[in-house]
C-alpha positions, -999 to +999 in steps of 0.1 A: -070-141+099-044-129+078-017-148+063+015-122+062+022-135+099+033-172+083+071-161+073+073-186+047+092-219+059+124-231+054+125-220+024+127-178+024+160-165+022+148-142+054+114-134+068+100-108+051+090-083+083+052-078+088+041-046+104+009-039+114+011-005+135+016+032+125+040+030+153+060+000+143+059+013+111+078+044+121+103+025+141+111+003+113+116+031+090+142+054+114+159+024+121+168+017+084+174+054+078+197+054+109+218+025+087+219+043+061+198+023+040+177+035+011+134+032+015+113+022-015+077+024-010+049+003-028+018+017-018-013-003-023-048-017-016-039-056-017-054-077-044-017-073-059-017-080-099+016-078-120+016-043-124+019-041-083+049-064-090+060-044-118+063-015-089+082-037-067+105-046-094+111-010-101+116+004-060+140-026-054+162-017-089+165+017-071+165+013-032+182-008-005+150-020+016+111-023+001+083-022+019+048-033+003+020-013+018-013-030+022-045-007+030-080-008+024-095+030+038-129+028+045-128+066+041-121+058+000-156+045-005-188+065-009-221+056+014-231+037-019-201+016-027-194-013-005-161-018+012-170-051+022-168-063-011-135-049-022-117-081-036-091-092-011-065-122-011-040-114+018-029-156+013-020-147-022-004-112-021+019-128+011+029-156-014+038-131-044+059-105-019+076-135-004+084-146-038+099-114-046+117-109-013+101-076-001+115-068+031+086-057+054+047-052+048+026-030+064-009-041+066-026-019+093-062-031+103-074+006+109-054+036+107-078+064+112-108+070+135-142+076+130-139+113+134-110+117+106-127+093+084-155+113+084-136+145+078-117+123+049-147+107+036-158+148+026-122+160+016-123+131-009-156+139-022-145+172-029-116+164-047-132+138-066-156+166-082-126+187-084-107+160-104-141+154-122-138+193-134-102+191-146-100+159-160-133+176-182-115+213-192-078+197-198-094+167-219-072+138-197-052+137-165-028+112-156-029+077-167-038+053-142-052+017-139-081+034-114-072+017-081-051+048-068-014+026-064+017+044-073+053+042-059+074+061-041+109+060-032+127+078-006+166+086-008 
C-alpha cells in the first residue's frame, strides 16, 4: 500500500495532489497550463536522497507548480538485475515532498505493457552499449550520480 494517498493532517498547508494515471496526469498538467501557471518537473525512481530535494529546491525557485515523479520501469533492468529489490520507501519520500510542499506526485503502478517493455527492454540495451562506446572514445560523458534523475522544467 502506498502512503502518498495520506495528505498529511492538519498540518499541510494544502494537500499535495497524488496522481496515479497517465491520464490524470495529462489532465492535471493542461489544466495548470490553461491558468497560466509554470510546470517544473522532478523526474525520479523514489528512494528520494537530498540531491532529489536539491532538484525540487531548484524547479520550485524557477516554476509556479512542481510535480515529483515517482517511477520504477521494469523495462530499466536487465534479465539479471532484480527489480524487486530496487530500494523503495514510498512512507518516506511522501513525508520529504510534503515537507517541501510539492504540489502533485505522480506515482504510476505500470505505465507500459508487456509488449513495449519488451521493445524498451532492447532499445535500452542498445543504447547502453552505445553509451558504453562513447563514454570509452570521448574519455567521460556527463556527470551523474547513476540512478538516471534529472530535472526538467517547462515554461
Amino acid at each position: 500500500a502506498t502512503d502518498f494517498g495520506d495528505r498529511g493532517g492538519a498540518s499541510s498547508r494544502r494537500d499535495m495532489e497524488v496522481i496515479e494515471s497517465s491520464a490524470t496526469m495529462r489532465a492535471w498538467s493542461r489544466a495548470q497550463r490553461a491558468a497560466g501557471r509554470r510546470i517544473a518537473l522532478v523526474p525520479t525512481m523514489g528512494y528520494l536522497h537530498e540531491g532529489h530535494l536539491e532538484l525540487v529546491r531548484r524547479a520550485k525557485a524557477v516554476a509556479d507548480v512542481v510535480i515529483v515523479s515517482i517511477y520504477v520501469n521494469p523495462a530499466q533492468f536487465a534479465a539479471n538485475e532484480d527489480f524487486g529489490t530496487y530500494p523503495r520507501d514510498e512512507e518516506g519520500d511522501a513525508a520529504k515532498l510534503r515537507e517541501m510542499r510539492v504540489d502533485a506526485v505522480f506515482a504510476p503502478r505500470r505505465l507500459y505493457v508487456a509488449a513495449d517493455e519488451d521493445a524498451m527492454r532492447a532499445r535500452s540495451a542498445t543504447s547502453a552499449k552505445s553509451d558504453e562506446k562513447t563514454s570509452h572514445s570521448s574519455g567521460g560523458g556527463e556527470a551523474s550520480d547513476g540512478d538516471g534523475d534529472g530535472a526538467t522544467a517547462s515554461a
